[in-house]
C-alpha positions as CSV (number, residue, x, y, z in Angstrom):
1,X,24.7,-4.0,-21.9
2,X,20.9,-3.6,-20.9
3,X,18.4,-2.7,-22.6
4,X,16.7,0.0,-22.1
5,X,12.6,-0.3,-21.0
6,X,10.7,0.9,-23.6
7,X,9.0,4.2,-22.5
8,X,5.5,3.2,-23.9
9,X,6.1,0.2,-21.6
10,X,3.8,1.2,-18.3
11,X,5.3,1.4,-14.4
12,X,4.3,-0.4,-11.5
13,X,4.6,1.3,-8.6
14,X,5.5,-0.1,-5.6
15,X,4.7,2.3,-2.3
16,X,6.0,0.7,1.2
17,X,4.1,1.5,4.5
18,X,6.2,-0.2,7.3
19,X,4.5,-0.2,10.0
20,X,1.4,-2.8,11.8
21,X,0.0,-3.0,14.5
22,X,2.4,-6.0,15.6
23,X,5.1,-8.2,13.7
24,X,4.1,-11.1,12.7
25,X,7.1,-14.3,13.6
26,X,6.3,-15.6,10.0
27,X,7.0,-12.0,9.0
28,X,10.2,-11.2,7.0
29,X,9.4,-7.8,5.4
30,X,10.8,-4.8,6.3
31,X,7.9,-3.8,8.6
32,X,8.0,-2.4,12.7
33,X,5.5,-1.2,15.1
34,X,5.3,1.7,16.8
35,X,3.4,3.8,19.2
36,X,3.1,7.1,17.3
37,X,4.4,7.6,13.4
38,X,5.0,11.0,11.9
39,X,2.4,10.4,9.2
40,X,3.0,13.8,7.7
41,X,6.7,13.1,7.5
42,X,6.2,10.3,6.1
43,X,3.9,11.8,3.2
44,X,6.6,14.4,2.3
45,X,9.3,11.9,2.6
46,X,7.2,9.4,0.2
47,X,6.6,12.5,-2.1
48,X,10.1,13.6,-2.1
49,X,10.7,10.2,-3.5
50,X,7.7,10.2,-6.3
51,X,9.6,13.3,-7.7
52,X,12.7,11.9,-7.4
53,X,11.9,8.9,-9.6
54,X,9.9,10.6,-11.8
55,X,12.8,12.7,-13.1
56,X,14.8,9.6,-13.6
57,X,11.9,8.2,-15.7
58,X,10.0,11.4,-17.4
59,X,7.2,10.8,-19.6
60,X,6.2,7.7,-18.5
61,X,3.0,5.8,-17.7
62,X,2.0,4.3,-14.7
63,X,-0.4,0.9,-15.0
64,X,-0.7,0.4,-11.3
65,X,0.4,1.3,-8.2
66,X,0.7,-1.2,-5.0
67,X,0.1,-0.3,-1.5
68,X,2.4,-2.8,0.2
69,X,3.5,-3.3,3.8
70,X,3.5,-3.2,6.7
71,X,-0.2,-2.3,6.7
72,X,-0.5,0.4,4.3
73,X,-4.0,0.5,5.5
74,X,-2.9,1.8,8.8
75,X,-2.2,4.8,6.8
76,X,-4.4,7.8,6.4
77,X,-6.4,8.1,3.6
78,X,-5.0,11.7,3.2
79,X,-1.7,10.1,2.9
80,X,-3.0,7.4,0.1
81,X,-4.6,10.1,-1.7
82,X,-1.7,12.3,-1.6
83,X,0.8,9.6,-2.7
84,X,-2.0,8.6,-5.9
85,X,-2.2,12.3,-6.5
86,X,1.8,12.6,-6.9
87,X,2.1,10.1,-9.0
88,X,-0.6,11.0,-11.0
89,X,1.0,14.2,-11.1
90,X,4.7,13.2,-12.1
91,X,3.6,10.6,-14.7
92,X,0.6,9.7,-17.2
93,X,-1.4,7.2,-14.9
94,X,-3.4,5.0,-16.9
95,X,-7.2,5.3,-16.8
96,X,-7.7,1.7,-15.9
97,X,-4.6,1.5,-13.6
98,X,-4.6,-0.8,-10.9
99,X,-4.3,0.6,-7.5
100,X,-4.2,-2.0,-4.7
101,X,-4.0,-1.2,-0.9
102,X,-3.1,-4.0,1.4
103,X,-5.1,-4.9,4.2
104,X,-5.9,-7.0,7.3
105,X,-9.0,-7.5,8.3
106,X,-9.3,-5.7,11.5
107,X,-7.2,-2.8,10.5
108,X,-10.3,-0.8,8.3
109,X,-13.9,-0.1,8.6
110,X,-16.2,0.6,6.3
111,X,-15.6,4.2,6.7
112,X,-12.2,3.9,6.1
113,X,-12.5,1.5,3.0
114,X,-14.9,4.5,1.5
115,X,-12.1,7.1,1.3
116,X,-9.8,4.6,0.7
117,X,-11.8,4.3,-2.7
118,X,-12.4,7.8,-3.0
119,X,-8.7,8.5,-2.6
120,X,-8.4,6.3,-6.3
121,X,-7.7,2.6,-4.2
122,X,-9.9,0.0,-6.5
123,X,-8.4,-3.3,-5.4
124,X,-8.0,-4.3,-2.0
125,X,-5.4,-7.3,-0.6
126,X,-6.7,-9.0,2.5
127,X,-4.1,-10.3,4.4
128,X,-6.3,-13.1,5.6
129,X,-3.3,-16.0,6.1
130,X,-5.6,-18.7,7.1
131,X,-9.8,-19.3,7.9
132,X,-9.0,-21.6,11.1
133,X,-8.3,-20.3,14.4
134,X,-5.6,-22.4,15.5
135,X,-3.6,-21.8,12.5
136,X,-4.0,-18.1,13.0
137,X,-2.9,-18.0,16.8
138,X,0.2,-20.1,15.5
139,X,1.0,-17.2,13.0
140,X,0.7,-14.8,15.4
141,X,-2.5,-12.9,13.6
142,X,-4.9,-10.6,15.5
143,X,-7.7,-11.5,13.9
144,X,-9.6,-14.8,14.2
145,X,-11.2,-16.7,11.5
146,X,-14.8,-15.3,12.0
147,X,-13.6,-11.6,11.7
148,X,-11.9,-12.5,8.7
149,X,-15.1,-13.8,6.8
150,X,-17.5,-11.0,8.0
């Protein structure tokens, strides 16, 4: 029989955002492209499912949360902040959790970035792949090397 985790034990929660801008071949994750997404469906939907699994697991802590993808940073930064704010809503978040947001390089500006960190975002996953050009035509990336160093 297993054991059961520890409630002082902290959470890691994992949010999915399956969409980009294109698929990558290289690219086995549960991602798709699409011409318009129904961002606020999506929010309730991924709120529906914080509350959900916060009544399976009450009075727990959460130690980070992970923006993965997809390109969760594709996403609104409405949507990020109402996904942090759930969670920090449903369970204890930790002051010094980690919140990570997954990124390529052409899919944020600086703008963007701002209210991604305003939103509660403090770690940011560049989806670089590779610094030479060659190697990113062959994986099928949309950015080239110089965009990925600026």
């Amino acid at each position: 029989m297993a054991e059961a985790v520890p409630v002082d034990d902290p959470l890691a929660v994992y949010v999915h955002w399956p969409f980009c801008l294109a698929k990558c071949p290289y690219c086995d994750f549960n991602s798709h492209t699409r011409e318009v997404i129904d961002e606020a469906r999506w929010r309730r939907a991924l709120l529906a499912e914080i509350a959900h699994a916060a009544g399976e697991t009450p009075g727990r802590r959460v130690g980070t949360i992970f923006f993965g993808g997809g390109t969760p940073s594709l996403m609104a930064p409405v949507t990020v902040a109402a996904v942090i704010d759930g969670i920090a809503g449903r369970w204890r978040l930790d002051d010094e959790a980690e919140i990570t947001l997954e990124a390529n390089p052409t899919s944020v500006e600086a703008g963007r970035f701002a209210a991604y960190r305003a939103a509660g975002v403090n770690r940011l996953s560049l989806g670089v792949q590779a610094l030479d050009d060659d190697a990113l035509a062959f994986l099928g990336r949309k950015h080239s090397a110089a965009e990925a160093r600026a």
